[in-house]
C-alpha positions as CSV (number, residue, x, y, z in Angstrom):
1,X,-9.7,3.0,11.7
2,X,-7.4,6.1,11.3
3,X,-9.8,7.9,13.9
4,X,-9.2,4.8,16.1
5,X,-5.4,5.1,15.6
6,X,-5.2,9.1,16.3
7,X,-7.1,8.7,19.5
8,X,-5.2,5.7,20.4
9,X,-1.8,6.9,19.7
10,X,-1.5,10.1,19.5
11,X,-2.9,11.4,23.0
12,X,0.1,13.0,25.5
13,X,-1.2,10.2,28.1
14,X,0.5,7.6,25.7
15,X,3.6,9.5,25.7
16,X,5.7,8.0,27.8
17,X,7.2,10.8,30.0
18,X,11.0,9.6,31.5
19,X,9.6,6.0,31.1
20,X,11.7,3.1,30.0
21,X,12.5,3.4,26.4
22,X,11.0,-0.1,25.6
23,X,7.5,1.6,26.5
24,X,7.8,3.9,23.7
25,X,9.0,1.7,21.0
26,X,6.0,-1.0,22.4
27,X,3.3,1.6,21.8
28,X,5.3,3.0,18.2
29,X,5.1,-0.6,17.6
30,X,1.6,-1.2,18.5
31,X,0.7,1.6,16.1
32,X,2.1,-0.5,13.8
33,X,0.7,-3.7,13.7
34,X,-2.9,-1.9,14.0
35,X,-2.2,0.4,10.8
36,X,-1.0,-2.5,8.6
37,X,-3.7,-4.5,10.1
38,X,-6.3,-1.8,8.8
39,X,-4.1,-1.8,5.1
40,X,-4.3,-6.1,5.3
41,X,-4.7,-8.2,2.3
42,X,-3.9,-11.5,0.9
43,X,-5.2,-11.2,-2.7
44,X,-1.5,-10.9,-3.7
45,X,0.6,-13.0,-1.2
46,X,2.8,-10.2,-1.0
47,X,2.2,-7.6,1.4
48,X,4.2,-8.8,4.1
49,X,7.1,-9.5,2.3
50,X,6.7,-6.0,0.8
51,X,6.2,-3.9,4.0
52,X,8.5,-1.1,4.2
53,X,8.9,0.0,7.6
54,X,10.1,3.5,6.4
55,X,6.4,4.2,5.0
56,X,4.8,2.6,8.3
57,X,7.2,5.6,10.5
58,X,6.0,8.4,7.8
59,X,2.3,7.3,8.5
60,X,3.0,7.5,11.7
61,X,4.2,11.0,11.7
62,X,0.8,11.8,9.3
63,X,-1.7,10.2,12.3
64,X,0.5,10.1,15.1
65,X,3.2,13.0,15.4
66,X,3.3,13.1,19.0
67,X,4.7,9.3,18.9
68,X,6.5,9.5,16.4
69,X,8.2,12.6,17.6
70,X,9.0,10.1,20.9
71,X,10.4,8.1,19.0
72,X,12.4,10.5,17.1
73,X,14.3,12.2,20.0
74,X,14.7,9.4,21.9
75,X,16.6,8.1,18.7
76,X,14.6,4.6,18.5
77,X,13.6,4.8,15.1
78,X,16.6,1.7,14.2
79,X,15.3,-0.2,17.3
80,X,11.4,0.6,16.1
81,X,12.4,-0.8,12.7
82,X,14.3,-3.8,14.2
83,X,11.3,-4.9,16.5
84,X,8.6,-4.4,13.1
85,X,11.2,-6.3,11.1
86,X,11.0,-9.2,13.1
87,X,7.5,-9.5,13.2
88,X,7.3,-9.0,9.5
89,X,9.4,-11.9,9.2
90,X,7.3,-14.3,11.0
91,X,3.9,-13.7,9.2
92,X,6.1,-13.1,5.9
93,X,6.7,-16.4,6.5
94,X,2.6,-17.4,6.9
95,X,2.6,-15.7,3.6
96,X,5.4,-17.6,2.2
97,X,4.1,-20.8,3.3
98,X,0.3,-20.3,1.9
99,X,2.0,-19.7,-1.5
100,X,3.4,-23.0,-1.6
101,X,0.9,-24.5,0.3
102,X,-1.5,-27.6,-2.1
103,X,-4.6,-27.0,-2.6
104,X,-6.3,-30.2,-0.4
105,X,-3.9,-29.1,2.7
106,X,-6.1,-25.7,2.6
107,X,-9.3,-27.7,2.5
108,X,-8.5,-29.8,4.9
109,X,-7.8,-26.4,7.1
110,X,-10.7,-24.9,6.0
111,X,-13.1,-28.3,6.8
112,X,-12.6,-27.5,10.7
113,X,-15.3,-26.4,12.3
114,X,-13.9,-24.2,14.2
115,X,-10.6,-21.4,14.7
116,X,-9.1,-23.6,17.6
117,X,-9.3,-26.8,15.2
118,X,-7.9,-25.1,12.3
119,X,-5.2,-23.5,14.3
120,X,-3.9,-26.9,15.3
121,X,-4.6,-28.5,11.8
122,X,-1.9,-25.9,10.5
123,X,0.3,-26.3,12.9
124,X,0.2,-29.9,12.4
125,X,1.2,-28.5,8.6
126,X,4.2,-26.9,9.8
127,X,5.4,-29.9,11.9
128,X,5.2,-32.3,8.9
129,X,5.5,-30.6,6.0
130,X,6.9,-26.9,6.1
131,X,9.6,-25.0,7.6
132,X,9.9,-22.1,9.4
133,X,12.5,-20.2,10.9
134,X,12.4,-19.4,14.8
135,X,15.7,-18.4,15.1
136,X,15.0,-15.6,18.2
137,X,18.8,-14.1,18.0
138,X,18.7,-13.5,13.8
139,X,17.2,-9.7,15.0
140,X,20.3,-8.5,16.9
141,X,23.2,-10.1,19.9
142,X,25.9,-9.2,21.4
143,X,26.1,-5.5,21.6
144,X,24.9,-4.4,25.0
145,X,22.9,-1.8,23.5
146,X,21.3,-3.9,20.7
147,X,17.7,-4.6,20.9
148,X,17.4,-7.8,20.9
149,X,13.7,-9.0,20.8
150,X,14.2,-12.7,22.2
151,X,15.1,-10.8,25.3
152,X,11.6,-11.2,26.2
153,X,11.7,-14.7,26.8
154,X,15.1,-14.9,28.4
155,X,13.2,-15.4,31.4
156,X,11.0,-17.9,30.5
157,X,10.8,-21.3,32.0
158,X,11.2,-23.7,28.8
159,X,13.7,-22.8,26.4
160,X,11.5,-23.2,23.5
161,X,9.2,-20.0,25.0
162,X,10.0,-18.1,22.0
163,X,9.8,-20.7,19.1
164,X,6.3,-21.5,20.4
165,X,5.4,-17.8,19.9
166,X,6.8,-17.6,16.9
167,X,4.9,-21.1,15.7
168,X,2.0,-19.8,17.3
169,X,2.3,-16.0,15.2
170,X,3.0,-17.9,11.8
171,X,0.2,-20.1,11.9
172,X,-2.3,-17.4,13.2
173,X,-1.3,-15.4,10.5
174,X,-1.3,-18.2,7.8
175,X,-4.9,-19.2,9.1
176,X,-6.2,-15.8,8.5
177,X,-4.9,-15.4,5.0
178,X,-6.1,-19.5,3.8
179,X,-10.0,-18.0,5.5
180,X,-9.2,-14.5,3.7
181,X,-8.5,-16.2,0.6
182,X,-11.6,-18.5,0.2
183,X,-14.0,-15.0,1.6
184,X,-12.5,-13.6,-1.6
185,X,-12.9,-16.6,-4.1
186,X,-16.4,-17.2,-2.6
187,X,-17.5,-13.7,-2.9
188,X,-18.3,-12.5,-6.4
189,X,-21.2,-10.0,-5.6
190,X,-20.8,-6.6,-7.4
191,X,-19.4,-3.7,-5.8
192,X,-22.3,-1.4,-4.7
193,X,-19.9,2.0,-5.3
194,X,-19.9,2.8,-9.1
195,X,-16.7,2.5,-11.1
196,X,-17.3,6.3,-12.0
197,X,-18.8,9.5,-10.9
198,X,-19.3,12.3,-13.3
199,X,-20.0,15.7,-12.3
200,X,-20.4,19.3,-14.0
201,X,-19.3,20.8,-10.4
202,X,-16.1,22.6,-10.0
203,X,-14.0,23.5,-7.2
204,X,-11.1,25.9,-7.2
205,X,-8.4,23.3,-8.5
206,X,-10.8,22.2,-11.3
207,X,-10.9,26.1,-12.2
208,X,-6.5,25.7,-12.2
209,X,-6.7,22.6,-14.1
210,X,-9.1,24.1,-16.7
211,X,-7.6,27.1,-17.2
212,X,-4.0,27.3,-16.2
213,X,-1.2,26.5,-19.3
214,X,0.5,24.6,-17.4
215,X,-2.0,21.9,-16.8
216,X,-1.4,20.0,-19.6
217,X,2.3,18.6,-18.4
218,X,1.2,19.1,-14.6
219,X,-1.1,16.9,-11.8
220,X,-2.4,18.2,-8.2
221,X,-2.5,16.6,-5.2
222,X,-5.3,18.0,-3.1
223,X,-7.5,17.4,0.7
224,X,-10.9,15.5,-0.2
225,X,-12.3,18.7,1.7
226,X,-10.9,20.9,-1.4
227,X,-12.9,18.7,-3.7
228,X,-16.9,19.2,-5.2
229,X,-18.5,18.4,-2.4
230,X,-20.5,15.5,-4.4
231,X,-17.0,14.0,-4.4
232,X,-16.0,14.2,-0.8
233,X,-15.8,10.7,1.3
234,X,-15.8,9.0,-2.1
235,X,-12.4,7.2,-0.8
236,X,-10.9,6.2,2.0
237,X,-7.7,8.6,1.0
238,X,-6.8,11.4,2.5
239,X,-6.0,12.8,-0.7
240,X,-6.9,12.9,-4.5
241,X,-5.0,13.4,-7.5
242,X,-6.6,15.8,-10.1
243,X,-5.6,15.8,-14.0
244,X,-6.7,17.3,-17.3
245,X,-7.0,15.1,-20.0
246,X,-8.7,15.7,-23.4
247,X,-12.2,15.9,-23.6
248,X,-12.2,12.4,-25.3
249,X,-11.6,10.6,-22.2
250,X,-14.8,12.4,-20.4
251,X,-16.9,11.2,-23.4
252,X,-16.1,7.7,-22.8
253,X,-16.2,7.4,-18.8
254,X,-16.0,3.5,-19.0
255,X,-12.8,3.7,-20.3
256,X,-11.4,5.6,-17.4
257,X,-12.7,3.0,-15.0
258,X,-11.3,0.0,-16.8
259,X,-7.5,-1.1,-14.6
260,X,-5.3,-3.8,-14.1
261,X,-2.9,-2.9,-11.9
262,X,-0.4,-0.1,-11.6
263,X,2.1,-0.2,-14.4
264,X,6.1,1.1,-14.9
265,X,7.1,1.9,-17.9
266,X,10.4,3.6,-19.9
267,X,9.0,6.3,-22.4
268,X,11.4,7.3,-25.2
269,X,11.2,11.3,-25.3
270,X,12.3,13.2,-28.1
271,X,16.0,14.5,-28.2
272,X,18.8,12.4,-27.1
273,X,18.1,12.1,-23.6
274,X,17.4,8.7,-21.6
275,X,13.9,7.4,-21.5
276,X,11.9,8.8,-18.9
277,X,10.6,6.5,-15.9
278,X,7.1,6.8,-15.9
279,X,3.8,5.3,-13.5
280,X,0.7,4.4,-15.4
281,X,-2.2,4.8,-13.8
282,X,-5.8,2.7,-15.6
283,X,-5.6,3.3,-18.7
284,X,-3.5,4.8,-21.3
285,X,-5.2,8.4,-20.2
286,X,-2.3,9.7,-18.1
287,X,1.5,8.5,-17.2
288,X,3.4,10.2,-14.3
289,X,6.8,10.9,-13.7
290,X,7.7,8.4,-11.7
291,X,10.2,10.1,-9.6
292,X,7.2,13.1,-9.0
293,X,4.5,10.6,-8.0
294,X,6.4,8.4,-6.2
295,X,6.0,10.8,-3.6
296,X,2.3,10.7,-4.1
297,X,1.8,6.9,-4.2
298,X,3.8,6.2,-0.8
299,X,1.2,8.4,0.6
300,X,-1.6,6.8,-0.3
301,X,-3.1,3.4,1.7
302,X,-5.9,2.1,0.2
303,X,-6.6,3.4,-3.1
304,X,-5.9,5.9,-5.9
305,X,-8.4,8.1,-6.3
306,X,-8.2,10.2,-9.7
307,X,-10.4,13.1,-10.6
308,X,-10.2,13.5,-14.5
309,X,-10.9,16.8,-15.5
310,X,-12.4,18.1,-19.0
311,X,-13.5,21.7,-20.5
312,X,-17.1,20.7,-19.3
313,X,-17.3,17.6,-16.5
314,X,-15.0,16.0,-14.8
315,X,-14.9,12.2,-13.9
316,X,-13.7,10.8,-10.5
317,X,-11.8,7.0,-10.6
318,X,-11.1,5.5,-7.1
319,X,-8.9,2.7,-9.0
320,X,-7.8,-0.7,-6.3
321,X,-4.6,-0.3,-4.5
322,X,-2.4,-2.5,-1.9
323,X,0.3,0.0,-1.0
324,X,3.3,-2.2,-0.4
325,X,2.4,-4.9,-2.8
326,X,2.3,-2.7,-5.7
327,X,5.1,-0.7,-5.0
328,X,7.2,-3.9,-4.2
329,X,5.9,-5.3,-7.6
330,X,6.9,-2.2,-9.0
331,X,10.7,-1.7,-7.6
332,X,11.3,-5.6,-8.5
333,X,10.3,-5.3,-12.3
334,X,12.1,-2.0,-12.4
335,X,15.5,-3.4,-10.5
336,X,15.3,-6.5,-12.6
337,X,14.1,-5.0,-16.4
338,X,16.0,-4.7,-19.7
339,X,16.1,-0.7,-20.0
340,X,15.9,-1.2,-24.2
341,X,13.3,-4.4,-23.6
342,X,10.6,-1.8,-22.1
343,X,11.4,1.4,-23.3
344,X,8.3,2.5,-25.4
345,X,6.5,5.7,-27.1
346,X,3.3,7.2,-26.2
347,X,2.6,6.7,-29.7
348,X,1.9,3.1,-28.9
349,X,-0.5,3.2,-26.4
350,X,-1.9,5.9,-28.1
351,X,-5.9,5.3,-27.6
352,X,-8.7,5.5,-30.7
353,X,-12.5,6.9,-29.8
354,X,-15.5,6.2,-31.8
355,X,-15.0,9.3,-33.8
356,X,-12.1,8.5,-35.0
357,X,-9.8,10.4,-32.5
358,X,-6.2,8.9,-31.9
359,X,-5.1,10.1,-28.2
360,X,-1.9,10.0,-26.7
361,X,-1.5,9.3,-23.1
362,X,-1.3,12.5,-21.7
363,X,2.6,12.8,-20.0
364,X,2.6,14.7,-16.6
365,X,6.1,15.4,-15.5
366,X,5.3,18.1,-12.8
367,X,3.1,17.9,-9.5
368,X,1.6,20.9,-7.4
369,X,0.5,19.5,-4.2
370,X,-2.4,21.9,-2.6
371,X,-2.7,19.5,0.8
C-alpha cells in the first residue's frame, strides 16, 4: 500500500505545475483518503472520530514530499485540513451511528443479499430512525477566499445535490464498518505470525543496547533494514523500537507477548518533583516518557514493534496498534484524569518470575533515534 501511495503521489507528473490550486489540494487529499483507507478499522468505533489531520500531512511528507511540499508553498495546508475535516465528519458520523445502532437493525442490514440492497436498507435506517447532519456550508462561507467544499454542488441541478452525497458517503461508510464488524466477530482463527521471535543475532544497536551505560534509562528507534536480518519485514512499520530489559523478561518470552492496549500512567519519582507522564507498552517490562515517545508513537501506523534486548537473546514483540484510536483514547483519559487518582510507583506493577525475582518496570526517559 505505501509503495502504491509513493508511486501514486509522489511522481513530478502529479505535481501540478501553475495549475489551479484546487488540483493540488484534490490530489493532497486523495493521498489522504487512500492512507487512512490502508490504516482502516472498526474494532474500536473510534478512528474516525480520532483522525488528526496534522499526522495524515506528516505522513504525507514521510511517503509523499514532493506533494506535500505543493502543498506547503502554495500555503494550502488550512484549506487541505478543511476539505479532510469535512469528510471526516461525514463517515464520523457512519461511525457514530453504528455505535448506537440495535443489534436486529444490523441483522436486518446484514440479511441482504447483496451491497446495493444493504446500501438502501441503511439508508432506509437513516430516514426513520437516525440523524445526520448534511449541513454543506458548516466547513467555511462567506469569505471570498474560504474554501468552501459545498461549492462543488453550487452548480448542481437539485438543491439537495450535496445532502444526497453526503447521505450517500455516510451510509457507504456505515455499511462497511456493520460487514467489518461481523468479518471480525465471525473470524476467530489464530494468527499464523507468532506472538514472539527470539533470536541470539545481533546487529549494531543490539551491541549499544548491551553494552552502552546509558541503556538502562534510554530506547532506540531504528530502520527495519538496521535490524538482524531474521527480524526484517516482521512488521508493517517502518521502524522498531529497541530496549534492554533484564534478563528476566528474555526467560519468560510469553510474558512479553501478553497486551491489552496501550496504557498512560503518572509515576511518582523520587524527590519532590511532579509525577512523570509515562506510556506503557505490554506489560509492565518497560514505561516511556511520554513526552519522548510521543514522537515515536505518531510515527508509527499499524503496529508497535518492540525488540527486547538481554545480555544473551533478544525477543522481538509486534504488539496491535490503531494509530488514532489509541492515541485519541489516550489524550481523552489524560485531559479528563484525577492527577492524584492515577499517579502510581513502579513498585506496584513491579513483576515476580518463577525464581523468585521481583522486577520493576524498567523507566526509559531518553530516546536515540538511529532512522
Amino acid at each position: 500500500m505505501e509503495q502504491y501511495i509513493h508511486n501514486r503521489f509522489d511522481k513530478d507528473e502529479w505535481i501540478p505545475r501553475g495549475a489551479e490550486v484546487d488540483a493540488i489540494v484534490e490530489r493532497a487529499l486523495a493521498y489522504a483518503v487512500a492512507f487512512l483507507n490502508d490504516v482502516w478499522e472498526c474494532d474500536t468505533l473510534a478512528f474516525w472520530a480520532s483522525v488528526d489531520s496534522n499526522d495524515v500531512y506528516c505522513w504525507m511528507q514521510e511517503d509523499a514530499p514532493a506533494l506535500a511540499e505543493s502543498v506547503r508553498k502554495k500555503n494550502l495546508k488550512q484549506k487541505f485540513h478543511r476539505r479532510l475535516t469535512e469528510r471526516l465528519y461525514l463517515w464520523g458520523q457512519a461511525e457514530t451511528m453504528v455505535r448506537k445502532m440495535p443489534p436486529l437493525d444490523m441483522q436486518s442490514i446484514l440479511a441482504q443479499s447483496d451491497e446495493k440492497s444493504r446500501i438502501e436498507v441503511v439508508k432506509k435506517y437513516i430516514d426513520e430512525k437516525a440523524y445526520v447532519d448534511t449541513d454543506r456550508w458548516q466547513f467555511g462561507q462567506g469569505d471570498e477566499d474560504e474554501d468552501d467544499y459545498a461549492d462543488d454542488w453550487d452548480d448542481s441541478d437539485e438543491d439537495d445535490g450535496y445532502e444526497d452525497f453526503a447521505i450517500e458517503t455516510i451510509a457507504s461508510e456505515a455499511l462497511r464498518i456493520v460487514v467489518g464488524r461481523q468479518k471480525t466477530k465471525s473470524s476467530q482463527t489464530a494468527n499464523s505470525t507468532p506472538p514472539f521471535i527470539e533470536t541470539t543475532d545481533t546487529c549494531a544497536v543490539i551491541d549499544e543496547a548491551r553494552n552502552s551505560l546509558t541503556s538502562a534509562t534510554t530506547f532506540y528507534m531504528i530502520d527495519d533494514d538496521s535490524m538482524p536480518t531474521c527480524l526484517q519485514g516482521k512488521s508493517r512499520e517502518k521502524r522498531s523500537i529497541v530496549v534492554k530489559v533484564s534478563d528476566h523478561w528474555l526467560d519468560n518470552p510469553s510474558r512479553l507477548s501478553a497486551f491489552e492496549e496501550l496504557e498512560h500512567r503518572f509515576v511518582r519519582v523520587t524527590g519532590n518533583v511532579a509525577p512523570l507522564s509515562v506510556f506503557a507498552v505490554g506489560t509492565s517490562a518497560v514505561w516511556f516518557d511520554a513526552q519522548k515517545a510521543m514522537d515515536v508513537f505518531r510515527l508509527l501506523r499499524h503496529e508497535i514493534p518492540v525488540l527486547y534486548v538481554g545480555s544473551v537473546k533478544s525477543v522481538f514483540v509486534v504488539y496491535s496498534y490503531s494509530h488514532f484510536a489509541d492515541l485519541g483514547r489516550l489524550w481523552s483519559k489524560t485531559m479528563n484524569a484525577d492527577l492524584c487518582s492515577r499517579e502510581v510507583t513502579l513498585q506496584q506493577f513491579a513483576t515476580r518470575f518463577p525464581d523468585g525475582s521481583v522486577v520493576a518496570p524498567a523507566l526509559k526517559r531518553n530516546v536515540v533515534d538511529l532512522t
